[in-house]
VMD Tcl script that draws the C-alpha trace (Angstrom):
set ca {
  {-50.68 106.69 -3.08}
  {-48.03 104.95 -5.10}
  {-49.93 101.66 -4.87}
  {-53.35 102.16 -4.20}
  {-53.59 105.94 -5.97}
  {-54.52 104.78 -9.26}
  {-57.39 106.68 -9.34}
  {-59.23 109.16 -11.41}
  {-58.69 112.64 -9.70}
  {-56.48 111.82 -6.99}
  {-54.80 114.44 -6.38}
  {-57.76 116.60 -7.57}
  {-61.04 114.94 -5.21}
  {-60.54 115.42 -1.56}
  {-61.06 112.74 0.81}
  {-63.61 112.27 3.43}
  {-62.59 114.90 6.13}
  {-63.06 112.84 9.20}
  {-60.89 110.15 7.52}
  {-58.11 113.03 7.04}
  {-58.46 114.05 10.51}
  {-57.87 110.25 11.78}
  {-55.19 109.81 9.01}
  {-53.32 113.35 10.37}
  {-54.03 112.34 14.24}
  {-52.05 108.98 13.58}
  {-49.13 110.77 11.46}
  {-48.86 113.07 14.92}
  {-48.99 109.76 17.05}
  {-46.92 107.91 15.23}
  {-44.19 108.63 12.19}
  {-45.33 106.14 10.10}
  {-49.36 104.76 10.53}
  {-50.75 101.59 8.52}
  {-51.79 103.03 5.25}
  {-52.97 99.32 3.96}
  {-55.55 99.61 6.53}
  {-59.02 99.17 4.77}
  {-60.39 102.72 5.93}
  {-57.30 104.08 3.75}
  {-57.60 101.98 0.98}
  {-61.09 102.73 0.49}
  {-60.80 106.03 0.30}
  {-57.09 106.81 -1.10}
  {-57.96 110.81 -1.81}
  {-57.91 110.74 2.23}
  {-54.53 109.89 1.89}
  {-53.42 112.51 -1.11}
  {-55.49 115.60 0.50}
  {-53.54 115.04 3.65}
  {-50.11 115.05 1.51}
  {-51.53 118.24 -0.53}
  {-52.47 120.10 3.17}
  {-49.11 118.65 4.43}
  {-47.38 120.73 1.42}
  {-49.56 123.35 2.20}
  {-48.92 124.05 5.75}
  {-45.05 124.07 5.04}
  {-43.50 127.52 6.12}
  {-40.86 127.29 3.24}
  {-42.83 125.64 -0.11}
  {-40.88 122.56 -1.10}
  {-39.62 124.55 -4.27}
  {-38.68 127.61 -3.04}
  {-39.67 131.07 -3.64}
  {-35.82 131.91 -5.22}
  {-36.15 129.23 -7.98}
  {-39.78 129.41 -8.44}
  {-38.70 131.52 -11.62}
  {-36.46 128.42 -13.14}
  {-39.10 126.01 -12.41}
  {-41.68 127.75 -14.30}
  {-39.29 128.14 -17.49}
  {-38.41 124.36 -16.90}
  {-42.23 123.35 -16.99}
  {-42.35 125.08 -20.07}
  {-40.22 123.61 -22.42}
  {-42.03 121.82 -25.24}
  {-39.83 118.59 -25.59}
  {-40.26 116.62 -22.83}
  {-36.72 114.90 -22.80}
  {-35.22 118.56 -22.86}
  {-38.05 119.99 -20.00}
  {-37.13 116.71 -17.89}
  {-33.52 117.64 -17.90}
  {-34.11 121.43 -17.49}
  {-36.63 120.17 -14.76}
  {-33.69 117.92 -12.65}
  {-31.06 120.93 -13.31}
  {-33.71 122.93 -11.37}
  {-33.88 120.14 -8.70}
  {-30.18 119.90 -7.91}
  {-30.23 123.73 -6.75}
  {-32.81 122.90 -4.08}
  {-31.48 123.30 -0.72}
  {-30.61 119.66 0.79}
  {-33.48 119.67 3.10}
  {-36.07 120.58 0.29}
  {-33.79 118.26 -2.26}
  {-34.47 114.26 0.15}
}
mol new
graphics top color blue
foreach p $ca { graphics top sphere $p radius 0.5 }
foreach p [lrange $ca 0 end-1] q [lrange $ca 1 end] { graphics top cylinder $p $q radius 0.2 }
display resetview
């Protein structure tokens, strides 16, 4: 997504859903599946819906329900160098499998 992602709405369009399934079907098969592969490349919101269902389907949410508080105030500081800090003070209290 990194590479290829620079796209309007990526993270907002959802990808072709038979693409997804293939994409998710490979992830299962294998821990790490070409991505550079032309089916993924054309359609990169294949790639981001899978990582938004991924997040989804996660029986803990990466940032946890017990700092979901701090987050929010960290979001909403109005200076961004001072919400960026607040933000990766917030970070460093996730729990070390959330935190990799």
């Amino acid at each position: 997504v990194e590479q290829h992602g620079v796209v309007d709405g990526i993270y907002r369009l959802s990808g072709v859903s038979s693409n997804i399934q293939r994409l998710r079907q490979e992830f299962e098969a294998q821990r790490s599946p070409d991505l550079s592969r032309d089916v993924y490349l054309q359609d990169v919101h294949c790639v981001s819906s899978l990582c938004k269902a991924y997040c989804r389907e996660l029986p803990n949410p990466l940032l946890t329900y017990q700092l979901y508080d701090k987050f929010a105030d960290a979001v909403a500081v109005q200076m961004e160098e001072a919400r960026l800090v607040k933000i990766k003070e917030v970070l460093k209290e996730l729990p070390a499998p959330h935190y990799r």
